[in-house]
N, C-alpha and C positions, 0 to 999 in steps of 0.2 A: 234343815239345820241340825247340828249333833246336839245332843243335852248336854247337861254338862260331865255326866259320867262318860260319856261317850267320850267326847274331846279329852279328857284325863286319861282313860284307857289308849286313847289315839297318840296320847303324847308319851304316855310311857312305853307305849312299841315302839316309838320314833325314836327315845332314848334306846331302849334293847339295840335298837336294829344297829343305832351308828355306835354304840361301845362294842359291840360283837366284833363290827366289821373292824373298829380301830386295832381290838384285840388279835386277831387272826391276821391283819396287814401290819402287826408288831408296831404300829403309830401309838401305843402303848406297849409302854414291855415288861416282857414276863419279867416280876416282884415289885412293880413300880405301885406303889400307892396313890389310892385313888380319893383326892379330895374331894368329898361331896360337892362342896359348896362352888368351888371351881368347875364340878361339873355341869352343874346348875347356868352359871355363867354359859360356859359355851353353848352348852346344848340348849339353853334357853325355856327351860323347865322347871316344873318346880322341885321340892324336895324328896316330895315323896313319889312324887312319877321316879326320879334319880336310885332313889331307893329301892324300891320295886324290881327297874331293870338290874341293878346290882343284885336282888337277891336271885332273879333266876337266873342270871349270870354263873351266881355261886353254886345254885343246880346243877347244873351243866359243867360244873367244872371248871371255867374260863376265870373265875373270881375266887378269891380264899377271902372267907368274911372272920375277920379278927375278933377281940374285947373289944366292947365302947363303942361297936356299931361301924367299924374301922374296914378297908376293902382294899385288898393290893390283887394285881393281876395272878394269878396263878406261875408261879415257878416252873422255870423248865430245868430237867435233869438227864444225865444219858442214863441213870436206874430207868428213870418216867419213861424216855423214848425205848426203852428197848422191850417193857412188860409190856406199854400202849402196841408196839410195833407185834409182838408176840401174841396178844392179845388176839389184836385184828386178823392175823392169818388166821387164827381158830375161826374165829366170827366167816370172816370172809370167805374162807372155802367151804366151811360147813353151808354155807347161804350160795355157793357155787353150784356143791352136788346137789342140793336140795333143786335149784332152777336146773340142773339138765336132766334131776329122775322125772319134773313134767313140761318138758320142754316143749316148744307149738313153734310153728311159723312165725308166728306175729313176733316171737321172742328173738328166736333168729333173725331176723328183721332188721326188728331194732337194733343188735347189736352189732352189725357190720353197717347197720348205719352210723352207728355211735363212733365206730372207728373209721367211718372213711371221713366223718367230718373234724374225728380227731385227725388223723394222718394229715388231712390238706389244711390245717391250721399252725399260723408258724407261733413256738415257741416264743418266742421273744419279741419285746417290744421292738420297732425298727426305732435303730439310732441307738439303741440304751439297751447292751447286751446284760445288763445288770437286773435287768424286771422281765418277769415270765406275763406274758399278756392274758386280758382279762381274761379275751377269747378263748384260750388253751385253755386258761383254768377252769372255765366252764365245760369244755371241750373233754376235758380230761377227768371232772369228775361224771359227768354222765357218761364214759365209756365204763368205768368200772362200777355204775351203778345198773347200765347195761349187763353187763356181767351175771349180774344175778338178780335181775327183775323179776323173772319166774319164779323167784324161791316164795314157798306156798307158807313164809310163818310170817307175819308182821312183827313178832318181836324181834325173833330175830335182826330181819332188815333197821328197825329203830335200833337195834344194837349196833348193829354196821355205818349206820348213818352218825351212831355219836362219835362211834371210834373214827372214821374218814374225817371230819371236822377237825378232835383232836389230834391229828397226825398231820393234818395240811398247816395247824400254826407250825409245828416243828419245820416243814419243807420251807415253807415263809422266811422264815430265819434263817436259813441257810441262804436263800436266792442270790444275794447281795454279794454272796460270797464264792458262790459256786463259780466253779473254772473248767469242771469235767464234763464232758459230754460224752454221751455213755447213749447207745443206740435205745433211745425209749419206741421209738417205731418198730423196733423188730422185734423189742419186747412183749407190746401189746399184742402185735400180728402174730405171733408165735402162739399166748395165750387164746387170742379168739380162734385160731384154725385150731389148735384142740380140742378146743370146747366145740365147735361145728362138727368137727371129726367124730365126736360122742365120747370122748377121751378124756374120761373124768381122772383119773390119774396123773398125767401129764399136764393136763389142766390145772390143776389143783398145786399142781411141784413149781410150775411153772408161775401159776401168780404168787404165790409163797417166797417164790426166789425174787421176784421182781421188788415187793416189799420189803424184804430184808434187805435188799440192798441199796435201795432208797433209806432204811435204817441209818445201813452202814456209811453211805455216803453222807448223809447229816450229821452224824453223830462224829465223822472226821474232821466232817467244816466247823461245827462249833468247836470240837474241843481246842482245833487248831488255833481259832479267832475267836471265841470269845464271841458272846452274844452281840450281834452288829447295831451299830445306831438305826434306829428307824428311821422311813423313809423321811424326805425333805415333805415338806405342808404341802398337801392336795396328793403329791404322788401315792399312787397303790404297788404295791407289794404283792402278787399273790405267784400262784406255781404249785 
């Protein structure tokens, strides 16, 4: 049986986990204030488990904690998307060459596995051209976490892993809206045969250009539309 610290710490991850995920599936949206007490309601917790995950929420960036104990979702900007997007290429390639200067079999490995499970995974929910499926979304962040498994700094990588998070709520919001299709398969396959080929150059330009223009694409959808309603109750959002 858990004590009762236990079951408190147990309920205040179960709060974390489901306001993260609402955050990042825009079922909360960026600047929306967040009433405690209502949160408490749904999530069925107390106040201070509520609290708790709100503040490492606010850690992590996902939460802006106000006066008076007060918590709205974190604001999105095309300033925000474009240093976050500029950001990340630094992070990301540096944590590129780092994995191919000690690159191994095993790493190789993994990451034409990562792409062949992304390649034969369909993008889209069937029926509902408007939601990018769960599957992809998992699909698609372990190809580019593939990418650079090998790199020998853990901060680094914890650096890489904050910024992918933050950048996947930006994609999120877009989804609903997105009309382009834009060859993300030959993208990928273009950046893995580089990096195979020992072509940290090309490698490097090449996932650089991919995120930019994933930037650039988001950054057209919203200004065009305006931040989209989130989804309908129960639906996921991701991409």
């Amino acid at each position: 049986m858990l004590t009762g610290l236990q079951e408190a710490r147990s309920l205040t991850e179960a709060a974390y986990v489901r306001l993260r995920a609402d955050i990042l599936a825009c079922r909360l949206r960026p600047g929306q204030r967040l009433k405690i007490n209502d949160l408490c309601a749904q999530l069925g917790v107390s106040l201070s488990a509520v609290r708790e995950a709100l503040s490492r929420l606010s850690a992590e960036g996902f939460v802006i904690s106000e006066a008076q104990k007060r918590f709205q979702v974190a604001p999105v900007s095309a300033a925000d998307l474009d240093d976050l997007t500029r950001t990340r290429v630094e992070i990301e390639t540096l944590c590129l060459r780092r994995a191919m200067a000690v690159r191994g079999i095993d790493w190789e490995t993994g990451l034409v596995a990562a792409y062949h499970r992304l390649s034969r995974t369909p993008e889209r929910v069937e029926g509902d051209e408007r939601r990018v499926s769960e599957d992809w979304a998992a699909a698609h962040a372990d190809y580019h976490l593939a990418l650079v498994a090998a790199c020998d700094s853990p901060w680094l990588l914890r650096l890489r892993a904050m910024l992918y998070v933050q950048s996947e709520r930006y994609r999120r919001l877009s989804v609903p809206m997105a009309e382009h299709r834009r060859d993300l398969d030959g993208e990928h396959h273009r950046i893995m045969a580089a990096v195979l080929a020992g072509d940290a150059e090309a490698g490097c330009r090449l996932l650089s250009d991919h995120l930019l223009l994933t930037m650039s694409l988001v950054r057209d959808l919203t200004q065009q539309e305006g931040v989209p309603e989130p989804p309908a109750a129960g639906a996921r959002t991701v991409g």
